[in-house]
C-alpha positions, 0 to 999 in steps of 0.5 A, spaced: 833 289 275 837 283 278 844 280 277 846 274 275 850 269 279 856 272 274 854 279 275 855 277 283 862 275 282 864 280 278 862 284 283 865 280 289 872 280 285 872 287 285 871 289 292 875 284 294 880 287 291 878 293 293 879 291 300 886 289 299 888 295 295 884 299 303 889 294 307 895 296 303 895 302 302 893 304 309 899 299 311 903 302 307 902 310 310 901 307 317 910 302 316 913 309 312 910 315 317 906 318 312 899 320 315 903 328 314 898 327 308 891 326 311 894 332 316 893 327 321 898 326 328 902 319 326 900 315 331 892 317 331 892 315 324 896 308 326 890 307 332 885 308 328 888 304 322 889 299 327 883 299 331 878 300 326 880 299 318 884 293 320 879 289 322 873 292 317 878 289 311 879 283 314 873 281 316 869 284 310 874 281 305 874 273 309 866 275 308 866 276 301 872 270 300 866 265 303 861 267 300 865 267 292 868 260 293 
């Protein structure tokens, strides 16, 4: 089974969605110290956060916005 060009797009669409949604949430647990919820050390979760989900939404969102448009 294939996807038509619009199937691709609509997929795109969501995960760029998706990745934002990653990014916010994680800003958000990461401005307002609420990594108690994961039962994680704050500062452990704002290192991880920063040096590796950071990037990986930026990146994978830049990637999936250029191959969209």
């Amino acid at each position: 089974m294939r996807l038509t060009d619009y199937g691709k797009r609509v997929i795109m669409t969501a995960s760029v969605i998706l990745l934002a949604a990653i990014f916010v949430l994680g800003a958000i647990v990461c401005l307002f110290d609420l990594a108690y919820a994961f039962r994680i050390n704050q500062q452990a979760y704002n290192v991880l956060f920063i040096v590796a989900v950071m990037p990986l939404c930026v990146i994978g969102g830049k990637e999936l916005l250029s191959r969209l448009f």
